[in-house]
N, C-alpha and C positions, 0 to 999 in steps of 0.2 A: 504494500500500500504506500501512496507517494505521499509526504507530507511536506509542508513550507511551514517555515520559522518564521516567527515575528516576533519583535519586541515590544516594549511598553507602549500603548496604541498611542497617537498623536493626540493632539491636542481635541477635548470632547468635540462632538457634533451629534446631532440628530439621530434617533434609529437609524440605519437604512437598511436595505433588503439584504446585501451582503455585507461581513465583514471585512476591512480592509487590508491589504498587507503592507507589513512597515519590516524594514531593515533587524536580523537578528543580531544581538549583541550579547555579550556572553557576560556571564556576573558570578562572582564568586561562590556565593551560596544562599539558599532559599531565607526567606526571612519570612517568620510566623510570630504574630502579636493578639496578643487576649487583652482583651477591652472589660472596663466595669462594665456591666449589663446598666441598657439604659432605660428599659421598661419598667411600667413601675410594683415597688411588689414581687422584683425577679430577685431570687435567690442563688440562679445556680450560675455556672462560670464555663465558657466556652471547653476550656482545659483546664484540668485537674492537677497538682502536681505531678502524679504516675507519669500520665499521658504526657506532660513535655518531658517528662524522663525518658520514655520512648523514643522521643520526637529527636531531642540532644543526642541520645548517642548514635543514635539512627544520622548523626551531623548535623542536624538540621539546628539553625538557629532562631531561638526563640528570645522574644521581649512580652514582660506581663506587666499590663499599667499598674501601679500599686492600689493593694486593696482591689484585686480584680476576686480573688479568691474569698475575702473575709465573708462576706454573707453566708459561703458555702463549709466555712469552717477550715478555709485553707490559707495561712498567712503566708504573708510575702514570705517569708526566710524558708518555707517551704518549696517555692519556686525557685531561690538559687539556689537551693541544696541540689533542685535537682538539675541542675544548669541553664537556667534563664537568668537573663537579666530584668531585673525591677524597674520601671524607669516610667513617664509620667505618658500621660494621655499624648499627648503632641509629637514625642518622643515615637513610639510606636506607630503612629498611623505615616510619620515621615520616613518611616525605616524597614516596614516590613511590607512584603507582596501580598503573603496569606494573612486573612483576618477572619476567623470563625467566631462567631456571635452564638447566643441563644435565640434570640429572639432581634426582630428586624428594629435598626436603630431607630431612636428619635431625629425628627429633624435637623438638629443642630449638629449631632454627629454624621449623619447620612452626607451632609453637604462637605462632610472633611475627606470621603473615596475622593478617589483617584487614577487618572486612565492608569491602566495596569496592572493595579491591587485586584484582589479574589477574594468576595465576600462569602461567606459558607453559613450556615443556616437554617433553623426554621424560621426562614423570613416571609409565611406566608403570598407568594407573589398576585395570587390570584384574588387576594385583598388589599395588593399594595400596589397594584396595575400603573400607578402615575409616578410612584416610588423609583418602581423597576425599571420604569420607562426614560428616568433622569437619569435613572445611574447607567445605564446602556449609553446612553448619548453622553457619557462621561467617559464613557470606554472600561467602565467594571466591569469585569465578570461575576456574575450574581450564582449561586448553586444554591439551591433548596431541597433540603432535606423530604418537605412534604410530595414532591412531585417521583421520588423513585418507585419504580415499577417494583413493589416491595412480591410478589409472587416468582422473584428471578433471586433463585436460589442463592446465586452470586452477591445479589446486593444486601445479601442480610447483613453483613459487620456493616453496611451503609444505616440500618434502618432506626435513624433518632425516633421516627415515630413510635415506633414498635418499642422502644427502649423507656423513652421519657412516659406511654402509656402505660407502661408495665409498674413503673413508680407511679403514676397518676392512681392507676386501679386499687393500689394496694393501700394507697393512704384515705383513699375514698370509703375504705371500709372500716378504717379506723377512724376518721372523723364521721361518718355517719354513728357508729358507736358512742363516739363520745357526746354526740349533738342529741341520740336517742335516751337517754338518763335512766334506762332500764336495765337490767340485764339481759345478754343478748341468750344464754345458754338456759337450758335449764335448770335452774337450781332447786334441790331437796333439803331443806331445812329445816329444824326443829319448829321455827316461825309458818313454818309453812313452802307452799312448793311454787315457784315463779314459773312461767312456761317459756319457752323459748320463743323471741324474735322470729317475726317469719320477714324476710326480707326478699326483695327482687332485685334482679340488674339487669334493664334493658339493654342491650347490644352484647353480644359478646365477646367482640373482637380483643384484640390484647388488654387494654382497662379493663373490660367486663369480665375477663376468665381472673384475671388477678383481683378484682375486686368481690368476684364470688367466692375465691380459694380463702382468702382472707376473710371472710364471713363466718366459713364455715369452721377457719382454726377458732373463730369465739364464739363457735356453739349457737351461731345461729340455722336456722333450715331456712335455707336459700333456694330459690329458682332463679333460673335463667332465661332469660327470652328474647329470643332472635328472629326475624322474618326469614333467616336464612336455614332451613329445616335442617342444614347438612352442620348446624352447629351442634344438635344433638348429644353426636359423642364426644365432642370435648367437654359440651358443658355435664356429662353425667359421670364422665371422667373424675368427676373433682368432686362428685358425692351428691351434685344438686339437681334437683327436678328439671326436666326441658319443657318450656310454653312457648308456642309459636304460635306465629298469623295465617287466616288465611289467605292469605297476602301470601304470591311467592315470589321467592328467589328477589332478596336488596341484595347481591354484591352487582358487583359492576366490573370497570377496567380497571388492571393493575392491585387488587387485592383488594382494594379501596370501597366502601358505599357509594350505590349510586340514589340519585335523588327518585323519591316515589312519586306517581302520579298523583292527582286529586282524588282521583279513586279511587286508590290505593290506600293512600291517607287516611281518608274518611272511615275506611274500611276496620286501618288496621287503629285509629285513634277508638273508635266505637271498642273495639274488641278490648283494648286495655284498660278503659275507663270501666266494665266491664269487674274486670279483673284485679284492678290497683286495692280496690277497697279493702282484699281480704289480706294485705301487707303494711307491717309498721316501718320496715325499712323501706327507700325508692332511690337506686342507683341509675342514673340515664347518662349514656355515654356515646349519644349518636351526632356523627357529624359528617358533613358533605364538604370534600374538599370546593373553596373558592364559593360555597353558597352557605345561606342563614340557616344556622342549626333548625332541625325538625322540629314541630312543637310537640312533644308528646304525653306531655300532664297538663292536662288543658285547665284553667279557673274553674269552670264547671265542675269537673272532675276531681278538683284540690276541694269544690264544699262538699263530698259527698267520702274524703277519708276519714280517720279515725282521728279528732283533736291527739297530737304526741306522736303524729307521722312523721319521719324525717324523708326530704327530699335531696339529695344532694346530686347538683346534675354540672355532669365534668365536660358537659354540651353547651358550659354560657360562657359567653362573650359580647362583644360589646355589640353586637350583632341581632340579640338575643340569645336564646336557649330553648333546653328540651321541656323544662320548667317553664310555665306562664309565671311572671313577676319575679323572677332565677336575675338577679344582679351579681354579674362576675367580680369575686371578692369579698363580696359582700353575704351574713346569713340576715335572713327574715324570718316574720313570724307571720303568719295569716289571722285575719279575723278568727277564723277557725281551729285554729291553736299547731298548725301544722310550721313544721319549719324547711326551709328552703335555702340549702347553701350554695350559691354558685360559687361555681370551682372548676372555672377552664384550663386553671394552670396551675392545679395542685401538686404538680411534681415539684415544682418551685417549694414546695414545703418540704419534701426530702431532698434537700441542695444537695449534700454529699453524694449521698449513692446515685441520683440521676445527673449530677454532674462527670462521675467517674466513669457511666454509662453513656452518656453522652460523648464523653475526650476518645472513648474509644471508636464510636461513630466519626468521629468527626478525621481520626487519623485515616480511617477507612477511606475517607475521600482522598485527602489529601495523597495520598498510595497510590490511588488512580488517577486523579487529576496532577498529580507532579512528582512521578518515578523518579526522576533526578531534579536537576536544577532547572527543567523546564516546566511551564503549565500547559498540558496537554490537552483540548479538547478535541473528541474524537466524535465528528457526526456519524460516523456510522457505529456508533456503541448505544447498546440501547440504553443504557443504564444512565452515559452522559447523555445522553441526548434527550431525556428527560430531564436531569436535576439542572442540565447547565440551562439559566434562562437567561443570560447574555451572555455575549463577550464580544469584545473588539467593535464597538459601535452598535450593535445588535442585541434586540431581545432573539432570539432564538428557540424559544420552547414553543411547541407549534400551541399549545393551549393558552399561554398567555399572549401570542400573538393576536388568536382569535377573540380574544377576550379582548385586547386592544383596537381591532379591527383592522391588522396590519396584513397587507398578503403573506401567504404565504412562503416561507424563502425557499427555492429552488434546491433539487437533490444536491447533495455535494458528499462524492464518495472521500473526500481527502480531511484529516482530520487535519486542526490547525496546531501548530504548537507557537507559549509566548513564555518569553524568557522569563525569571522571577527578576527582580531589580529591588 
């Protein structure tokens, strides 16, 4: 396969249909910088100390802005032990090519890329379309985590979704616990005998199998329910009841949900409303990439639980939620005595362990998109050709093109590669 070198893109310009070639120039060695997270509320840290220990002796040179790590439990003097350099916000974004974030910046940081730098990510692009759209006409290359074709065997040490949901599921069922002020298990006591929690979790994809598994170690009797029938034996795998729709088959492309009809909807809201009442725990973890979380505990529905329900739905954002009245971040209480935690970014509450899960994701990439000192992106890889959503003047990912309403861009069997600087 023929490939052409480029170096740091030129000076920004516009999207265009293709991206441009610029003169290769050769640079000593890769540079990777970790940023304080600037969302708000974020706990966790792009890289962990392990992972630039990796990173280092593997050669690669790293900068970590100070206090990148503390929220997640990791102090500076942790990051040069493991050989990074500490050094200040400014410092890094002038000195390094690779930047991997948690989450997509603020403003005031987004406008500090750079043509050349490699933003890495779950920068949501398909909710950040104008975002995406500046930093391509800046000449970043943008990679998002959310867009890998997570069904391709190969990409799993890629798959931050899968990793940060697996911490999302598991704390989902600890703060439901502690928000429900009951006993979850049954207990037999001299006072008398408490019955067990009965609890659901809608979806079952990686949040919902960890948030059921984690139910059932506190002795609750959980279900699980899926529109997708073939979730079955995973979810009974792990000891708990399967409820399905008759609504069939939600997945869709790339291992991902896809969005339900009206009819659908109707269908399957009717069936759970149905169903919710005879549960004191409500775990909802349904979400469509690039569209508004599903509604699936509709108000109606919330007057007709039991006052001392807990809802906690890891479906809300600022967007909405799977919860009617579900404010992300925020817990509520209902007329009705029910309580309702949004929690779209509950992994941010186990900083540690989803951040050490995350640095492993995150070097995954970096191993494909930059085997040596160059940044490689390869149109014919199915894997980049999904998460890369710019580069070199171009958005690139054909879904957020379309989303932007840009044609488009033309086959191109040659992958491109651009130097780090």
């Amino acid at each position: 396969m023929e490939t052409s070198a480029i170096a740091t893109p030129p000076t920004a310009t516009a999207p265009t249909s293709e991206p441009p070639a610029t003169p290769t120039i050769q640079t000593p060695a890769l540079a990777i910088g970790v940023l304080v997270e600037t969302a708000a509320g974020e706990r966790r840290v792009a890289l962990d100390p392990s992972a630039v220990e990796r990173l280092t002796e593997a050669g690669r040179v790293v900068s970590v802005e100070s206090g990148a790590g503390v929220s997640a439990g990791f102090e500076d003097a942790a990051y040069t032990d493991a050989g990074a350099t500490v050094t200040s916000r400014e410092q890094v974004i002038a000195t390094c090519t690779v930047i991997p974030v948690v989450r997509f910046p603020d403003d005031e940081l987004a406008k500090l890329f750079r043509s050349g730098q490699v933003l890495i990510g779950l920068i949501d692009p398909l909710n950040n379309l104008r975002a995406i759209e500046d930093l391509a006409g800046r000449g970043v290359t943008a990679v998002s985590f959310e867009l890998l074709p997570r069904t391709l065997s190969r990409a799993q040490s890629m798959d931050a979704l899968s990793s940060q949901s697996s911490a999302a599921g598991y704390r989902a069922g600890i703060v439901a616990a502690a928000a429900y002020g009951r006993y979850l298990p049954m207990m037999i006591t001299a006072s008398g005998t408490a019955t067990p929690a009965k609890a659901i979790v809608i979806g079952t994809g990686v949040a919902g199998l960890q948030a059921i598994a984690t139910l059932k170690r506190l002795g609750a009797v959980v279900t699980g329910y899926d529109v997708r029938a073939a979730s079955r034996g995973e979810v009974e795998s792990l000891g708990a009841k399967f409820l399905t729709s008759s609504v069939a088959q939600g997945a869709g492309d790339g291992g991902y949900a896809r969005a339900m009809t009206e009819e659908e909807r109707g269908v399957q809201q009717a069936e759970l409303a149905r169903a919710l009442v005879d549960f004191d725990i409500i775990i909802t973890t349904a979400r469509v990439p690039g569209r508004t979380p599903p509604e699936l505990v509709s108000a109606a529905t919330q007057k007709n639980l039991r006052a001392g329900t807990v809802c906690v739905d890891l479906g809300s954002s600022d967007k909405g939620g799977n919860v009617a009245g579900s404010v992300d971040g925020q817990t509520t209480v209902t007329a009705g005595g029910v309580t309702i935690v949004g929690a779209g970014e509950l992994a941010s509450d186990l900083p540690a362990s989803a951040s050490q899960m995350y640095g492993r994701n995150v070097i995954a990439v970096i191993a494909s998109l930059v085997p040596a000192n160059v940044v490689v992106v390869d149109r014919t890889d199915e894997v980049q050709q999904n998460i890369v959503v710019s580069y070199n003047g171009a958005v690139t990912n054909a879904a957020v093109r379309m989303a932007l309403k840009l044609d488009p861009l033309p086959d191109d069997s040659a992958p491109s590669r651009a130097n780090a600087s």
